[in-house]
ROPA-444328 format. One line per field, with one value per residue (C-alpha): x, y, z; residue in one letter; residue number from 0. Coordinates in steps of 0.25 Angstrom, whole numbers, plus 5000, padded with zeros to 4 digits. Layout:
# ROPA-444328
X <- c(X ...)
Y <- c(Y ...)
Z <- c(Z ...)
r <- c(A ...)
k <- c(NUM ...)
This chain:
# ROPA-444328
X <- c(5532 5529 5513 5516 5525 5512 5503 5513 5514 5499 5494 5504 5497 5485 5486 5494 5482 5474 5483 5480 5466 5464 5473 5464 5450 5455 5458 5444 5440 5446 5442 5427 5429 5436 5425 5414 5418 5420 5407 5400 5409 5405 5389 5390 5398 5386 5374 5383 5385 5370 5365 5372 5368 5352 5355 5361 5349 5341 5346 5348 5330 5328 5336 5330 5316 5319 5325 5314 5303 5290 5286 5275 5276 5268 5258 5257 5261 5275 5286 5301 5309 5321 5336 5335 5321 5329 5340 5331 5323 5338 5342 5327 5329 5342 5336 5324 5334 5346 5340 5335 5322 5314 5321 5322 5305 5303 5313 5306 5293 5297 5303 5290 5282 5292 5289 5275 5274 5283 5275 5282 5270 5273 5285 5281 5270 5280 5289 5275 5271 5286 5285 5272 5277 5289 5287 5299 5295 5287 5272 5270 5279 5273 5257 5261 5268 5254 5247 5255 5254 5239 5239 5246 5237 5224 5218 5222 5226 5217 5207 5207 5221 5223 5210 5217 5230 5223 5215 5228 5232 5218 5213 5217 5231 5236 5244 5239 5225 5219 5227 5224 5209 5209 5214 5202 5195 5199 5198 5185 5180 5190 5180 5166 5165 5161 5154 5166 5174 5167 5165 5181 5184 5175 5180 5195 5190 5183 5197 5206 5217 5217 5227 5222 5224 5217 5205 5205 5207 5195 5186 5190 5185 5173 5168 5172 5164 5152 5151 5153 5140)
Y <- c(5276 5261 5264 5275 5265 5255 5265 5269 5255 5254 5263 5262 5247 5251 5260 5250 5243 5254 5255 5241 5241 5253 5246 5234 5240 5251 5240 5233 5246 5248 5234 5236 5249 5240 5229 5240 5245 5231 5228 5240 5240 5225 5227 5239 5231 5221 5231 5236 5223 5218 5231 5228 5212 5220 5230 5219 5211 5222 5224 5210 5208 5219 5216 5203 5208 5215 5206 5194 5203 5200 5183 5187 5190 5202 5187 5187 5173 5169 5172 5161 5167 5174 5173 5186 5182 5169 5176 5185 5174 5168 5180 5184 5169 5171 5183 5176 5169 5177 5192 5199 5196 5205 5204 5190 5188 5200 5190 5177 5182 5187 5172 5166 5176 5171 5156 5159 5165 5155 5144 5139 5143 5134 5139 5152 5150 5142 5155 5164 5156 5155 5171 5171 5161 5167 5179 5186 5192 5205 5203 5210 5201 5189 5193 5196 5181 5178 5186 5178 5165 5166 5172 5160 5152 5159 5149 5138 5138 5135 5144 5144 5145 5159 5165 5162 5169 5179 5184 5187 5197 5205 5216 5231 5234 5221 5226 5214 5215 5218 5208 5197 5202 5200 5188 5183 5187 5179 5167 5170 5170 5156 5151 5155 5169 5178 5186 5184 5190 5200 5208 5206 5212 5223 5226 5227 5235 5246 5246 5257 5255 5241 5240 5244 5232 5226 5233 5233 5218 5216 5225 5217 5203 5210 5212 5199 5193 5201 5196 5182 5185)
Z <- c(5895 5891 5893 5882 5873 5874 5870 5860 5853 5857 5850 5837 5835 5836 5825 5818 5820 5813 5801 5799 5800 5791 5780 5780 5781 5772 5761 5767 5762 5749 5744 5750 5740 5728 5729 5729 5719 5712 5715 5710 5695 5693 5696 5687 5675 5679 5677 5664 5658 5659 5655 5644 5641 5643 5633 5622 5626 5623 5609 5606 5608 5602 5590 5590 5592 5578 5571 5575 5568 5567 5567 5559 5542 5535 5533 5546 5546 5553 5545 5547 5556 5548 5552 5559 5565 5571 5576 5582 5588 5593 5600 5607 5611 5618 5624 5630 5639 5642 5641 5654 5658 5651 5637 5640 5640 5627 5620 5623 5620 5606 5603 5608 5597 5588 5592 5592 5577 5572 5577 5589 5598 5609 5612 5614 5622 5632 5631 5633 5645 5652 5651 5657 5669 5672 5684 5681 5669 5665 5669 5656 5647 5654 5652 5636 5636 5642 5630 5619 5625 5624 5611 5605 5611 5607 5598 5601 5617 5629 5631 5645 5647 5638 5643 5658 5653 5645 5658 5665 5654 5657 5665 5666 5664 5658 5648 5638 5642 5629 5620 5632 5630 5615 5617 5627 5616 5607 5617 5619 5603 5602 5613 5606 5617 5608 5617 5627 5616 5611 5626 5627 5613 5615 5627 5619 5607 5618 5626 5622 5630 5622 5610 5596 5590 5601 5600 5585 5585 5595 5585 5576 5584 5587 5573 5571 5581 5580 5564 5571 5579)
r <- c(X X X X X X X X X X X X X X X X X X X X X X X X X X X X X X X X X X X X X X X X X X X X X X X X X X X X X X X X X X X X X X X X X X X X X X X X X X X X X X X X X X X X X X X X X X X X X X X X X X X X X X X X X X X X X X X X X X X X X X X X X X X X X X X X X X X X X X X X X X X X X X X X X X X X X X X X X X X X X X X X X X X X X X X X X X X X X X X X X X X X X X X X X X X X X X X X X X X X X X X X X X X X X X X X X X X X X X X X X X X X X X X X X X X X X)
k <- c(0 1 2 3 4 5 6 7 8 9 10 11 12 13 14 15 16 17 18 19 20 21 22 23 24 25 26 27 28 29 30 31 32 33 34 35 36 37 38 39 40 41 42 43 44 45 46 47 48 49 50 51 52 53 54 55 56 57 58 59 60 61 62 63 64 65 66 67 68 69 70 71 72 73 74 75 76 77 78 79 80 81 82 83 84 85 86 87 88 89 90 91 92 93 94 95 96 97 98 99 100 101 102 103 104 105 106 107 108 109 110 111 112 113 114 115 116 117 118 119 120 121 122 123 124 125 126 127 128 129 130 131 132 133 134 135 136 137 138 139 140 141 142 143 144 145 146 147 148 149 150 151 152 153 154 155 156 157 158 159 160 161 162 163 164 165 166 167 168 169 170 171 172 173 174 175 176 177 178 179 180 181 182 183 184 185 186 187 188 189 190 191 192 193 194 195 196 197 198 199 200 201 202 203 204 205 206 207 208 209 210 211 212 213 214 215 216 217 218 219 220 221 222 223 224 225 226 227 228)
């Protein structure tokens, strides 16, 4: 009889035992379920939100991108920057440094066109080359700051230094490999290689997978060189 009250009482604790347990891992459980699903909501509201900031970015550059215009008059010559134009410029500006990456560059290298038309050259060449430097960006962004950065500097830059950059932008599947070429071109008339020049812009004018202007452009040299003698 006692042995059966013992188990009696023995076995009521231990499922009292039980009771608590299941109480607290069950409200383990329920807050496991309620911080979950916290979790999930707030990286979701996250996604949703900077969806959003990209899309308004968006909008904003290409707002901007309309509004700067051309930096060129129907003269050819640079036009002052309207109010728009500078408001423009402001807003490209703020992108260059807050938008995501991508945007970000698009943004800073149309204010550094902008720079360059407008006769702040140097600066844009400093934004062209930090472009170029900087590993994160599009290998395809970074070889067209390359291209502009030599293109200003065509006249008047070190030879050896753009035909270097230049070399890089040449070869098959380089997207700027003609425009890269044109220019080695136009290195080579600037140092007295004519002939140099000549074998590079037949090979442009004869290469249809080439832009037309490109290939119009270098007929054009051509001519030009062959009545030079």
């Amino acid at each position: 009889m006692v042995d059966e009250i013992f188990r009696e009482v023995d076995d009521e604790l231990r499922a009292e035992r039980m009771r608590r347990m299941a109480r607290r891992f069950g409200g383990l459980g329920l807050a496991i379920i309620v911080l979950t699903g916290a979790g999930v909501g707030a990286w979701e509201y996250h996604r949703s939100t900077e969806q959003a900031q990209m899309e308004q970015a968006s909008l904003t550059y290409f707002k901007a991108l309309h509004d700067a215009g051309s930096d060129e008059s129907a003269s050819g010559a640079s036009a002052p920057l309207t109010d728009v134009q500078k408001k423009a410029f402001a807003s490209l500006t703020q992108l260059s440094g807050t938008g995501s990456s991508g945007l970000a560059t698009l943004a800073k290298m149309r204010v550094a066109a902008g720079d360059a038309t407008h006769g702040n050259v140097q600066r844009a060449l400093t934004a062209w080359d930090s472009i170029e430097r900087d590993t994160h960006t599009d290998r395809n962004l970074r070889d067209l700051a390359t291209l502009l950065w030599c293109q200003w500097q065509i006249d008047s830059g070190d030879v050896a230094t753009i035909r270097s950059r230049l070399s890089l932008l040449t070869g098959v599947g380089k997207p700027y490999a003609a425009l890269a070429t044109e220019l080695l071109a136009t290195l080579d008339i600037r140092a007295g290689q004519n002939k140099e020049a000549r074998d590079r812009l037949t090979t442009l004018a004869q290469d249809y997978a080439a832009p037309e202007g490109v290939r119009m452009r270098a007929n054009a040299l051509l001519q030009t060189l062959g009545q030079a003698g």
